[in-house]
C-alpha positions in Angstrom: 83.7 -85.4 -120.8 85.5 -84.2 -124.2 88.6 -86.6 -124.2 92.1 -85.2 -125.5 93.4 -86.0 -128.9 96.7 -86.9 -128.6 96.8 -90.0 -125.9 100.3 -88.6 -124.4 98.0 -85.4 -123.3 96.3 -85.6 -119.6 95.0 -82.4 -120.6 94.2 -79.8 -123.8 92.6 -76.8 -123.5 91.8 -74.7 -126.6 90.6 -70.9 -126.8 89.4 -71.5 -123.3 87.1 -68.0 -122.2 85.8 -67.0 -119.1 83.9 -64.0 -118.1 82.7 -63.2 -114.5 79.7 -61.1 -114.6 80.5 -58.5 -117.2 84.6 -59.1 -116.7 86.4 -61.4 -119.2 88.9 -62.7 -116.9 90.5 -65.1 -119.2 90.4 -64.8 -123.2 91.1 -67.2 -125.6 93.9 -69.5 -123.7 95.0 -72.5 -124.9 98.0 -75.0 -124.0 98.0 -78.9 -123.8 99.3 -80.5 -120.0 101.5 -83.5 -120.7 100.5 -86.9 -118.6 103.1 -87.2 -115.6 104.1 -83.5 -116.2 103.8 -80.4 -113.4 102.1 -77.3 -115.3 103.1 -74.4 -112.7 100.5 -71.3 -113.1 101.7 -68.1 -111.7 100.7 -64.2 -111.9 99.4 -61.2 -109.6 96.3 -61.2 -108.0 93.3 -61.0 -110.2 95.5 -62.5 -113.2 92.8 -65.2 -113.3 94.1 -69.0 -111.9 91.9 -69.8 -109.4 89.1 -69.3 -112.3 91.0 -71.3 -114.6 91.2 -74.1 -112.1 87.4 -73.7 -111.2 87.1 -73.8 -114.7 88.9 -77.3 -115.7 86.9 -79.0 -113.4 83.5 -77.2 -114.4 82.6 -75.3 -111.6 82.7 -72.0 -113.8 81.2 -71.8 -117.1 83.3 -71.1 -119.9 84.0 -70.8 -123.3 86.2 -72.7 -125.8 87.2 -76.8 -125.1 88.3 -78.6 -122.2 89.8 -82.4 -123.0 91.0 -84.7 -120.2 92.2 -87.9 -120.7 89.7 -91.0 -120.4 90.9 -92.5 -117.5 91.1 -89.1 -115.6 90.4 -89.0 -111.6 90.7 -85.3 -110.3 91.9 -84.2 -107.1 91.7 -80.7 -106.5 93.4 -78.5 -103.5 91.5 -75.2 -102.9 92.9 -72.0 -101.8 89.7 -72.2 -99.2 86.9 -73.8 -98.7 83.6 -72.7 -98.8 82.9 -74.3 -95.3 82.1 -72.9 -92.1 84.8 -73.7 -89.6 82.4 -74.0 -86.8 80.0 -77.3 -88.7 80.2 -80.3 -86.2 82.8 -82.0 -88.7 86.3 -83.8 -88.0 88.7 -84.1 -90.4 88.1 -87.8 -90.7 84.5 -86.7 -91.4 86.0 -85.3 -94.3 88.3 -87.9 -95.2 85.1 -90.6 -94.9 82.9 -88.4 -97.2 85.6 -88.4 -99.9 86.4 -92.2 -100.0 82.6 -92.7 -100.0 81.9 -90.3 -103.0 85.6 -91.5 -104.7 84.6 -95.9 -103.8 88.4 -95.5 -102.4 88.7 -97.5 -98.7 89.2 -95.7 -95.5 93.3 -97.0 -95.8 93.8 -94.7 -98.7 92.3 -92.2 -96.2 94.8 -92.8 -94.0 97.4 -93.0 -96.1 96.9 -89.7 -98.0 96.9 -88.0 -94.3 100.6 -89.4 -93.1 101.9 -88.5 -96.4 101.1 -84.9 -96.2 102.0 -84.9 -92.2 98.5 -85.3 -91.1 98.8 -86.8 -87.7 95.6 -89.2 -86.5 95.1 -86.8 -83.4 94.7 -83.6 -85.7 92.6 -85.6 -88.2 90.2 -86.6 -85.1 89.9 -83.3 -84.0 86.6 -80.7 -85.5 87.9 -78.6 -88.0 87.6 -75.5 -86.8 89.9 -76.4 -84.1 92.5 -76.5 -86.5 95.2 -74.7 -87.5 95.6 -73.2 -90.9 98.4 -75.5 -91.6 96.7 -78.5 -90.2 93.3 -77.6 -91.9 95.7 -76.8 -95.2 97.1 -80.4 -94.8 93.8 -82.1 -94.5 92.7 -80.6 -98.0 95.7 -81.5 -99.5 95.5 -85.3 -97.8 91.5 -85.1 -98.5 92.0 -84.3 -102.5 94.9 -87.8 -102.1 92.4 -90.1 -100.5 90.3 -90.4 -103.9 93.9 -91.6 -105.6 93.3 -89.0 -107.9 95.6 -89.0 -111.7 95.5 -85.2 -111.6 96.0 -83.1 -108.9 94.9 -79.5 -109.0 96.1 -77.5 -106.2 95.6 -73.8 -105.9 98.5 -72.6 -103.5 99.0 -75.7 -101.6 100.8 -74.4 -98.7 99.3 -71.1 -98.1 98.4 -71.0 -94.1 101.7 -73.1 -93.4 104.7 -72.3 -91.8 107.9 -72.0 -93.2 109.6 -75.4 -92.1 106.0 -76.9 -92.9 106.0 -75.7 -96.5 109.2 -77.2 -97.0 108.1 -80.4 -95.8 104.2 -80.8 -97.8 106.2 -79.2 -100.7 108.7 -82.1 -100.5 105.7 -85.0 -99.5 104.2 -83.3 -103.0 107.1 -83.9 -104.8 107.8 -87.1 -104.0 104.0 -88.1 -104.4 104.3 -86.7 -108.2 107.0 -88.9 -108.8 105.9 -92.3 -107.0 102.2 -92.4 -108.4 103.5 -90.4 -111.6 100.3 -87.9 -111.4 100.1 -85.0 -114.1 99.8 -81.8 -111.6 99.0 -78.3 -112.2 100.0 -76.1 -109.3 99.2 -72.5 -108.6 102.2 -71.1 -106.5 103.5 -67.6 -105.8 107.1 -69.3 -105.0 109.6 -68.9 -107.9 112.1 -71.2 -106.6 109.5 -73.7 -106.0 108.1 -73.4 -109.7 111.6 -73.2 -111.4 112.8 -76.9 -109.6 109.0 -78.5 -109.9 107.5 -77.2 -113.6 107.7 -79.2 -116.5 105.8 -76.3 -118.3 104.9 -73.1 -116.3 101.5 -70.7 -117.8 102.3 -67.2 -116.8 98.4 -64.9 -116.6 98.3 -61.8 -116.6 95.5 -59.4 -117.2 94.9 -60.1 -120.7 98.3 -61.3 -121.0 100.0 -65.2 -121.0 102.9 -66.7 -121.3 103.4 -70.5 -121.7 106.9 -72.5 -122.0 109.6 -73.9 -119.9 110.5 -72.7 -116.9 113.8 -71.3 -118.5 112.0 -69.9 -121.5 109.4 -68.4 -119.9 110.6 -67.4 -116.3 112.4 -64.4 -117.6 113.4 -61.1 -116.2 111.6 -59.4 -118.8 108.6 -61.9 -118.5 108.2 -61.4 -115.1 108.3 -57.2 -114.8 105.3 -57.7 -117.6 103.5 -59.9 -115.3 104.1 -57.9 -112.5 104.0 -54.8 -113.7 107.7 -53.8 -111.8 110.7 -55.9 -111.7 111.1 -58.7 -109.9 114.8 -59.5 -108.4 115.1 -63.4 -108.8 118.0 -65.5 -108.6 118.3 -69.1 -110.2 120.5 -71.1 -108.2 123.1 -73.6 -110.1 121.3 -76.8 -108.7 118.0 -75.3 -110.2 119.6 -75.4 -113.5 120.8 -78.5 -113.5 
C-alpha cells in the first residue's frame, strides 16, 4: 500500500484513471479525503462512483496513485453483492466470516448489527429470506464488524424504507462521530449530502466537481451534472 504524504490525509488520490473495456470511465481525478472527514460522491448514472469506489480498494485496475493512511482498516458497503440469495448462509454466517478474516471477536459482530437496527432474529435467519432493508442492514453492520477507520459505502440505504433510511442514516451519523471514521459516501440524497459532507466530489461524464458542499452544490453545478435543472432547496438548519 502507497501511504499518503501529508499525515492529516486518510486518503490522496492523484490523476486516478479508469477505463472499462475500451470506455475511460474516469480520467485523470485527483482530490485528497481528510481523516475524520465525510467525502460525499454524487452524479447520474454511469458518471462513474461505484468504479471509483471499486477502484480505492483495488478491485478495478486503474491508473494514476492511490495513498491511504498507514494505519487504514477498510470497510466497504456495496450497492449489491455478488451473492446468490438462495446459498445456505445466515447473516451471522456472514458476520462470523468477517470477524474471522478482520481477527475482530464475535461481540464487535454483534455490536455492529444493533447499531445499524439489525435485530438477532433477522441476523439468524438465511439471507435470502431477507428483506432488502434487512439484507441492506446486514452489509452495512457486516462492513462495522471489522472496526474499520474508513467506511466506503456505495448508497447505503438503497432497498430501505423511508422511516428506515432515516433511522441507518442517523445510526451512520452518529457512528462517524463516536469512532471518528473518515467516510466516503455515494448518495443520490441532496439533503442528506448537504448536512453530512465535509467535502462533496461531483462525476459526471468526463466532468468533476470537488469543494464544499456550499461551493460545489450549486444550481448551476448541478444542471451540468444532470444535464437539466435540478429544483433543490437548502433548509436554514442545513446552513447552519
Amino acid at each position: 500500500m502507497v501511504t499518503v504524504r501529508d499525515a492529516d490525509n486518510a486518503l490522496e488520490v492523484d490523476r486516478l484513471s479508469v477505463r472499462l473495456g475500451q470506455a475511460t470511465v474516469l480520467s485523470s481525478l485527483s482530490f485528497a479525503v481528510p481523516r475524520k472527514s465525510t467525502l460525499a460522491i454524487i452524479g447520474p448514472n454511469g458518471a462513474g462512483k461505484t468504479v471509483l469506489l471499486k477502484a480505492l480498494i483495488g478491485a478495478l485496475a486503474y491508473d494514476g496513485e492511490v495513498r491511504w493512511a498507514a494505519d487504514t482498516r477498510i470497510g466497504y458497503v456495496p450497492q449489491k453483492l455478488d451473492i446468490e440469495r438462495d446459498l445456505p448462509l445466515s447473516g451471522d454466517d456472514l458476520l462470523r466470516a468477517e470477524v474471522a478474516v478482520a481477527g475482530t471477536t464475535l461481540r464487535d459482530a454483534q455490536r455492529a448489527g444493533a447499531v445499524v437496527g439489525l435485530t438477532a432474529a433477522a441476523s439468524a435467519q438465511p439471507i435470502g429470506s431477507l428483506s432488502g432493508g434487512q439484507f441492506q442492514r446486514l452489509l452495512v453492520a457486516v462492513a462495522l464488524a471489522g472496526r474499520p477507520s474508513v467506511l466506503l459505502l456505495d448508497e447505503p440505504t438503497a432497498g430501505v424504507d423511508e422511516p428506515g433510511q432515516s433511522s441507518l442514516n442517523d445510526a451512520l451519523q452518529r457512528l462517524r462521530s463516536e469512532r471518528e471514521l473518515t467516510t466516503l459516501l455515494i448518495s443520490h440524497d441532496l439533503s442528506v449530502v448537504y448536512r453530512v459532507a465535509t467535502n462533496v466530489l461531483c462525476l459526471s461524464h468526463g466532468r468533476s466537481f470537488f469543494g464544499r458542499p456550499t461551493a460545489v452544490l450549486t444550481p448551476s453545478h448541478l444542471e451540468e451534472l444532470y444535464g437539466a435543472p435540478i429544483g433543490y432547496h437548502v433548509h436554514d438548519e442545513l446552513r447552519a
